[in-house]
C-alpha positions as semicolon CSV with decimal commas, in nm:
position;residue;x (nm);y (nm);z (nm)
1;X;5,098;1,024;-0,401
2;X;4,945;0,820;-0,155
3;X;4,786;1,065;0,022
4;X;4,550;1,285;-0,188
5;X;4,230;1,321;0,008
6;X;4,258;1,709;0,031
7;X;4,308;1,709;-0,348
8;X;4,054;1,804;-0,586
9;X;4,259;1,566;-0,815
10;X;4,422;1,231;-0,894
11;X;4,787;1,312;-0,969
12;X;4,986;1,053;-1,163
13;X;5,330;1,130;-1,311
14;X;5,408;0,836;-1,619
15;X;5,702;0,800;-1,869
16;X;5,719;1,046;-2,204
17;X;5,649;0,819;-2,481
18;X;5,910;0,681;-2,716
19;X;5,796;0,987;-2,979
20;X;5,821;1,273;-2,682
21;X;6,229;1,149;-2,616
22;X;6,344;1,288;-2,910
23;X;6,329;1,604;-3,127
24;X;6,416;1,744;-3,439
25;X;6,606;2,035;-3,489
26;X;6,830;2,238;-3,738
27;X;6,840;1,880;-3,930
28;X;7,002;1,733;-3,631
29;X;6,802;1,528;-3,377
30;X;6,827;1,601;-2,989
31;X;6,733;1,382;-2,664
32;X;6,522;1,504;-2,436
33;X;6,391;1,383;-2,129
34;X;6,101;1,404;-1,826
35;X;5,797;1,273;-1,746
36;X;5,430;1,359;-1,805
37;X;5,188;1,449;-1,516
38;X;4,832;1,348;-1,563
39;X;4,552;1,560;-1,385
40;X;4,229;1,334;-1,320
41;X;3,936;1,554;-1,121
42;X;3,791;1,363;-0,837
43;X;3,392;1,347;-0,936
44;X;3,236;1,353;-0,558
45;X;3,365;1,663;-0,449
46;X;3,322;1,829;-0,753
47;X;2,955;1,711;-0,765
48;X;2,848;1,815;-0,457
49;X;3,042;2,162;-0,464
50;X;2,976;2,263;-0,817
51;X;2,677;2,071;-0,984
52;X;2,441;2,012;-0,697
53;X;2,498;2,337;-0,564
54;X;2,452;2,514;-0,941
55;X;2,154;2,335;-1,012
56;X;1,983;2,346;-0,702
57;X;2,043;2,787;-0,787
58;X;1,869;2,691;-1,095
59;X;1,524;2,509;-0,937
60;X;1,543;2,760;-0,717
61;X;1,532;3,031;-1,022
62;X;1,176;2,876;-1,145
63;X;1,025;2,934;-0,805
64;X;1,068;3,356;-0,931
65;X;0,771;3,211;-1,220
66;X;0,492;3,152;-0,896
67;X;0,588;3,515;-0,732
68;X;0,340;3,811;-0,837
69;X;0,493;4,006;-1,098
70;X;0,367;4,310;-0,869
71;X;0,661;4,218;-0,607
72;X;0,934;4,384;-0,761
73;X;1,150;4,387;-0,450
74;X;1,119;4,025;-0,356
75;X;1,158;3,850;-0,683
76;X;1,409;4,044;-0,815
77;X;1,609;4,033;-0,574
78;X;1,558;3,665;-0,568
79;X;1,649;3,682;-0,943
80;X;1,986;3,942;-0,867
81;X;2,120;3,700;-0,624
82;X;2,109;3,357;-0,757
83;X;2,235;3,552;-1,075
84;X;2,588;3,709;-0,863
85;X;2,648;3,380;-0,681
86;X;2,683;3,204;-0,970
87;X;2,912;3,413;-1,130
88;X;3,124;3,394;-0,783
89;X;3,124;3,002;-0,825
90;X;3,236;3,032;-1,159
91;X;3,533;3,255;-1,061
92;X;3,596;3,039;-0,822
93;X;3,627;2,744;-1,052
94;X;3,828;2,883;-1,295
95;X;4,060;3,032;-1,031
96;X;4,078;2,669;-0,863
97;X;4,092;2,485;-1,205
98;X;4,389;2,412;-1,459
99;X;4,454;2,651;-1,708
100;X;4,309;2,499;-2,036
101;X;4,216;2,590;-2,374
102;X;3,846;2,634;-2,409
103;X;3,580;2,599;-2,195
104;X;3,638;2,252;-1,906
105;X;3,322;2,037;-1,826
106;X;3,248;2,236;-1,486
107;X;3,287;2,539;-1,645
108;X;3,057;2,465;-1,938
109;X;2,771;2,349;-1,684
110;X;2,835;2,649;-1,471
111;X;2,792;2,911;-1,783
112;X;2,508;2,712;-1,854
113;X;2,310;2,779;-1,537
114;X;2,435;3,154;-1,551
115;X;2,323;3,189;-1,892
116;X;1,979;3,023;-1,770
117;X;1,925;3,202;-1,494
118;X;1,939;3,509;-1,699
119;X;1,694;3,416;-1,910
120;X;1,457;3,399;-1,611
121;X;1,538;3,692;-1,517
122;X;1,499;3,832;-1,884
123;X;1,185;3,728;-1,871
124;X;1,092;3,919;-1,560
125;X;1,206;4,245;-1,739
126;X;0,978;4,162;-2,015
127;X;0,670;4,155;-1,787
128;X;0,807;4,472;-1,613
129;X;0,753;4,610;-1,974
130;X;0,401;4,491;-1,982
131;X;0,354;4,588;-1,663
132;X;0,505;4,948;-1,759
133;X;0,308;5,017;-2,084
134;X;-0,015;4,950;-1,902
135;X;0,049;5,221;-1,693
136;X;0,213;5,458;-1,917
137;X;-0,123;5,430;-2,132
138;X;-0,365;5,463;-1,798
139;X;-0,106;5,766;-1,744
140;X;-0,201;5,859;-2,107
141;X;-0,590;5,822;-2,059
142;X;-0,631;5,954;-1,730
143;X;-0,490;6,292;-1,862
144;X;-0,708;6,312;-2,161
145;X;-0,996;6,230;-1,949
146;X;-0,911;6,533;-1,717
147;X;-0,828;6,744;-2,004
148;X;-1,209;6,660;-2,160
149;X;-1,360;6,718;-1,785
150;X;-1,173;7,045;-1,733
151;X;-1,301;7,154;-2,060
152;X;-1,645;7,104;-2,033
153;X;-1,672;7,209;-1,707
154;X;-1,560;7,573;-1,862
155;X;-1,841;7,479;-2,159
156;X;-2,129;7,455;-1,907
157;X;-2,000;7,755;-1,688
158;X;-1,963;7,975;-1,998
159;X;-2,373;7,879;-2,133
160;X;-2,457;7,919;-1,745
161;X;-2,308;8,288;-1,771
162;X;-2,517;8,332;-2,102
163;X;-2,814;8,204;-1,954
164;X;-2,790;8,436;-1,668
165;X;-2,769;8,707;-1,809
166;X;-3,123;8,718;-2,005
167;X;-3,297;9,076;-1,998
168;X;-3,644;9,131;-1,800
169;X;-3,880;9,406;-1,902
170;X;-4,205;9,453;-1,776
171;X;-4,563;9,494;-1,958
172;X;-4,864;9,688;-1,865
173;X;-5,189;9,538;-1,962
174;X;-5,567;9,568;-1,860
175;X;-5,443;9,707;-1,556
176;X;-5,229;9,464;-1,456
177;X;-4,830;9,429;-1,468
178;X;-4,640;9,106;-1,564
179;X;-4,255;9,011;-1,522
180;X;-4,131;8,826;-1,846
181;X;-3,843;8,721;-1,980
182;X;-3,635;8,816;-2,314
183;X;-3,653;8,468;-2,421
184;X;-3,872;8,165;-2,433
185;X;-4,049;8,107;-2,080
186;X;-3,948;7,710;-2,130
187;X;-3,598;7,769;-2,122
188;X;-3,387;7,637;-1,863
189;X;-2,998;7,686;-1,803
190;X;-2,823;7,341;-1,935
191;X;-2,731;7,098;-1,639
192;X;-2,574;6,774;-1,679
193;X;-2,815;6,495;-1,565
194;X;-2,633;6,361;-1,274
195;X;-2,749;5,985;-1,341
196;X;-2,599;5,975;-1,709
197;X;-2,283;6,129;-1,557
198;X;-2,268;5,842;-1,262
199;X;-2,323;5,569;-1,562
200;X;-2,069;5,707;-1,833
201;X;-1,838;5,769;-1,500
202;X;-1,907;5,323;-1,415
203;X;-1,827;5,289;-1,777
204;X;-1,491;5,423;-1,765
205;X;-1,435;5,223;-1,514
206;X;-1,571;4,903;-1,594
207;X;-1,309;4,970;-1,932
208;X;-1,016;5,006;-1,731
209;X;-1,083;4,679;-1,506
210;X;-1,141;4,513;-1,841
211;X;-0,770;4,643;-1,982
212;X;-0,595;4,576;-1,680
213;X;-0,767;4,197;-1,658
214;X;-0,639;4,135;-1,979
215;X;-0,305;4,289;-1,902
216;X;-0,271;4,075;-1,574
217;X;-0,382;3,742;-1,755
218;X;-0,115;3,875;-2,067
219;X;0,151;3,817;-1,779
220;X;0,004;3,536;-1,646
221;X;0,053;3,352;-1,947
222;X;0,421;3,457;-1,978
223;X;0,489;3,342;-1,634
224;X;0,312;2,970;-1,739
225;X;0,452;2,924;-2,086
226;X;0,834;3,010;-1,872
227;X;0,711;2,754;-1,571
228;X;0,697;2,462;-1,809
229;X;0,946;2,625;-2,109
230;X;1,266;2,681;-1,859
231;X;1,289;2,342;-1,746
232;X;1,235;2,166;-2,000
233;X;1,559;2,314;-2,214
234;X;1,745;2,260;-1,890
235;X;1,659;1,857;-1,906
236;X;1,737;1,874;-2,249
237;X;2,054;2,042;-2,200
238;X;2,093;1,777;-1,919
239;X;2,040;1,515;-2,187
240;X;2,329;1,655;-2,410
241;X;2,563;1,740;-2,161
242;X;2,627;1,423;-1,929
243;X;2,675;1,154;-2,202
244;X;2,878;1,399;-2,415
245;X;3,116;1,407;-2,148
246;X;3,093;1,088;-1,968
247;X;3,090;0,852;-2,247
248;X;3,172;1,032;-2,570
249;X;3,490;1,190;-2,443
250;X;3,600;0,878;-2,263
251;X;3,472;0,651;-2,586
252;X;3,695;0,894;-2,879
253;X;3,879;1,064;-2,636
């Protein structure tokens, strides 16, 4: 066992223990004999292939927070792939690791970053939700708006008909002959005043930039309360996990 530099472990094979010589059996007690193999992980190899690698996915998962929620492509894509490579590194680990009961130490911190990164990338689908009810209700707006115009465009073409269609009659007197109307001479067919139209058309659209500010500053705080939220239950997990298992283990096995 000398040379072991292409291992991922420290193999040591020991005596069975006066207890593990011996067992009992149909009242009769039977000898027994080997020897038990102890599996110790090397820590340097596994650090820099597993945990530096892992976490660095993980930084790399908060930069998504900084990228405009508008770029769908790029930061989900950004999200998808940091998402599948971890799960490849934790096949590989439990494909290159000793079967065990439970969960090992690498494996725990791997499921830890994928479960993290998933969150992140939770949290993108919740602004895409946002981002998607804004403009299902602009959708929503902008057809009742065109519904209202297209109505009252017919309302003002039906009274212009109406108005058109006044009766004329002339009238004979002192010698002279006058053109004059059915109706009231002051009358005038109904036009919308183009200046209140331009101002309640500004209107509308001064609401709208106000609902989609305060839609775009609704995500903005989403992405800010996750910038400083994500890491700081990923030092905290960082907090539990290494002195659970490099002191408590070691201390009460």
């Amino acid at each position: 066992m000398a040379n072991q530099r292409a291992q991922q472990y420290v193999i040591s094979c020991k005596e069975l223990e006066y207890n593990d010589t011996f067992i009992y059996h149909a009242n009769r007690t039977f000898s027994q004999t080997g020897f038990q193999v102890d599996l110790i992980r090397r820590r340097t190899p596994v650090l820099l292939q597993v945990y530096l690698t892992t976490g660095l996915f993980v930084v790399v998962s908060w930069i998504s927070f900084i990228v405009p929620p508008e770029v769908v492509p790029g930061r989900m894509a950004l999200l998808v792939t940091l998402f599948l490579v971890l799960v490849n590194i934790f096949n590989s680990v439990t494909a290159n690791a000793p079967k065990a009961e439970g969960l090992t130490a690498v494996e725990m911190w791997v499921v830890s970053c994928i479960i993290h990164v998933f969150a992140v990338l939770a949290e993108y689908a919740v602004i895409l939700k946002l981002i998607q009810n804004n403009k299902r209700k602009e959708s929503r707006e902008r057809r009742r708006e065109d519904r209202l115009a297209r109505q009252a465009e017919f309302e003002n073409v039906a009274l212009l008909n109406v108005h058109s269609t006044e009766r004329q009659c002339l009238v004979q007197r002192d010698g002279e002959t006058a053109l004059l109307n059915n109706g009231n001479k002051d009358d005038q067919p109904p036009q919308m005043n183009a200046a209140h139209a331009q101002g309640m058309r500004v209107l509308k659209q001064l609401k709208k930039d106000i609902k989609n500010e305060r839609s775009k500053q609704v995500q903005e705080q989403v992405d800010i309360v996750a910038m400083y939220l994500f890491p700081v239950i990923f030092l905290f997990f960082n907090l539990l996990y290494w002195p659970y298992y490099l002191m408590f283990i070691e201390w009460f096995g």
